[in-house]
RONUVEX-601395 format. One record per residue (C-alpha): x, y negated, z negated; residue number from 1. Coordinates in nm, 3 decimals. Each point is the difference from the previous one (the first is absolute). Layout:
N
{{X,Y,Z},NUM} ...
This chain:
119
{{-3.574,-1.151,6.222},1} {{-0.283,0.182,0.134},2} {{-0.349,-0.044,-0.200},3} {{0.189,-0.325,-0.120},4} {{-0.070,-0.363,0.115},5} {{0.335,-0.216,0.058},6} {{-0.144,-0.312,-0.150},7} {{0.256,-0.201,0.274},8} {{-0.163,0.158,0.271},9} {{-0.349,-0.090,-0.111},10} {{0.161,-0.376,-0.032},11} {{0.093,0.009,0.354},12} {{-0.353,0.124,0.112},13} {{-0.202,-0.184,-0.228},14} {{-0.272,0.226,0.008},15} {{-0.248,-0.035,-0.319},16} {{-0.019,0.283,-0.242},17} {{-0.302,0.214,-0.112},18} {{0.053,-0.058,-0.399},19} {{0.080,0.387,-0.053},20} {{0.314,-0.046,0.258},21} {{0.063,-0.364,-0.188},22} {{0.053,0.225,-0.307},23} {{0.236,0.282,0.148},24} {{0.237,-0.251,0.149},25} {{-0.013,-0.190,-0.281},26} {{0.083,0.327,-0.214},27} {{0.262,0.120,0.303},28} {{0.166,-0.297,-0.023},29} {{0.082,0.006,-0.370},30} {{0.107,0.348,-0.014},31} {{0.266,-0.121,0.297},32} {{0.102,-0.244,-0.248},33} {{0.037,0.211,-0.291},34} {{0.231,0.218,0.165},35} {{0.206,-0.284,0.114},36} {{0.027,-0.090,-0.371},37} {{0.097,0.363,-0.082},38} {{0.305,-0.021,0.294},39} {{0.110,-0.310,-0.166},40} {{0.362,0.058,-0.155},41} {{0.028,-0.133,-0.338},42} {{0.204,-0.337,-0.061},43} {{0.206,-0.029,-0.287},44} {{-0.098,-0.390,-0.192},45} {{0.292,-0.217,-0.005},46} {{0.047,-0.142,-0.361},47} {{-0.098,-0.342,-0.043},48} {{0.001,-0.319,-0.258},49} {{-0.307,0.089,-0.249},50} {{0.082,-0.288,-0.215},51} {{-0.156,-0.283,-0.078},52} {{0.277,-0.212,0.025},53} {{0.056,-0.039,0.441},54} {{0.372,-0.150,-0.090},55} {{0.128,0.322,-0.130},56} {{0.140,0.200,0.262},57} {{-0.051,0.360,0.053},58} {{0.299,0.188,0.048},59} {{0.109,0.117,0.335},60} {{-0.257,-0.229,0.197},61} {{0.076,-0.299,0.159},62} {{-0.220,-0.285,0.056},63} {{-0.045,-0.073,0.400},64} {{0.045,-0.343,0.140},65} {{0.283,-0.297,-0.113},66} {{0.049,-0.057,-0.414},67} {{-0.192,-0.214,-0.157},68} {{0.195,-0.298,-0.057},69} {{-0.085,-0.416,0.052},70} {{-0.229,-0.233,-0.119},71} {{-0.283,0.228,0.128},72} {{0.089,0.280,-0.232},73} {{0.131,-0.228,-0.299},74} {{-0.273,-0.066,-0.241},75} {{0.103,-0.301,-0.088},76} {{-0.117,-0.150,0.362},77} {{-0.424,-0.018,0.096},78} {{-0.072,-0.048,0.348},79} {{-0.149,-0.372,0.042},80} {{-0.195,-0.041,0.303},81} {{-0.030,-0.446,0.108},82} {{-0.136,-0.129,0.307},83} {{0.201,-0.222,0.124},84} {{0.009,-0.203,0.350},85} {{0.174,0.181,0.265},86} {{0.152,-0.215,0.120},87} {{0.199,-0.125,-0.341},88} {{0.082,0.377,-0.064},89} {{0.161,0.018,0.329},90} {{0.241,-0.317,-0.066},91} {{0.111,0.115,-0.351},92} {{0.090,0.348,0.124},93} {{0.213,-0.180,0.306},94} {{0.118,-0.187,-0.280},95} {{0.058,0.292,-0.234},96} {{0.159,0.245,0.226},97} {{0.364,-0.218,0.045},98} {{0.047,-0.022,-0.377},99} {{-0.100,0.419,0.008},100} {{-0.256,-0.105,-0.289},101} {{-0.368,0.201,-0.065},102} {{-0.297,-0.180,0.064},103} {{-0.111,0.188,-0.351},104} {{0.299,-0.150,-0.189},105} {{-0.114,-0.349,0.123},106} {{-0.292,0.044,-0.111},107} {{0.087,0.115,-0.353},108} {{0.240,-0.324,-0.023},109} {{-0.288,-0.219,0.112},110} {{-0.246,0.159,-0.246},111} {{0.254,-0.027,-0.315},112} {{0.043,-0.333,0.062},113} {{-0.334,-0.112,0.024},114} {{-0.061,0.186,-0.329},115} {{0.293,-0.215,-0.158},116} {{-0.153,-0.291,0.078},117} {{-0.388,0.052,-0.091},118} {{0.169,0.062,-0.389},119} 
């Protein structure tokens, strides 16, 4: 590189530039890169889902990660965030986890039946 400037060794000196020499690493620097693009091989593109529909799988590519299945995926289930005492959470999961009931089932009992009786 002679004639050149090696804009990492001027980074380890850091020595100030006239502007003229500013310019010509500046300029050195993208013709490096250039060429680097030039070496680059080609990739081929993988094909992917262009739909608009994200449910409709594309064929030959599987989805990373476990299947979608549970309340969290079912659409029929919102996620319904309650602040309750900590201390009364704590005692109805003790008391949940014998009778291998979800705290979210409880719930859903407890909020049907308090809609029953406000009709």
């Amino acid at each position: 590189m002679s004639g050149k400037f090696n804009l990492k060794d001027l980074r380890k000196s850091r020595t100030l530039l006239e502007s003229n020499q500013a310019k010509e690493v500046l300029s050195s620097e993208t013709e490096v890169q250039q060429n680097f693009q030039e070496t680059i091989p080609t990739i081929p593109t993988i094909a992917t889902n262009t739909s608009n529909n994200p449910k409709q799988s594309t064929v030959g590519i599987q989805k990373r990660g476990r299947p979608a299945v549970g309340k969290r995926s079912d659409p029929n289930f919102i996620t319904a965030l309650a602040y309750v005492r900590k201390d009364t959470y704590d005692e109805v999961r003790n008391r949940l986890f014998p009778q291998r009931r979800e705290y979210s089932g409880l719930i859903q009992e407890l909020l049907e039946e308090w809609l029953k009786s406000t009709n």
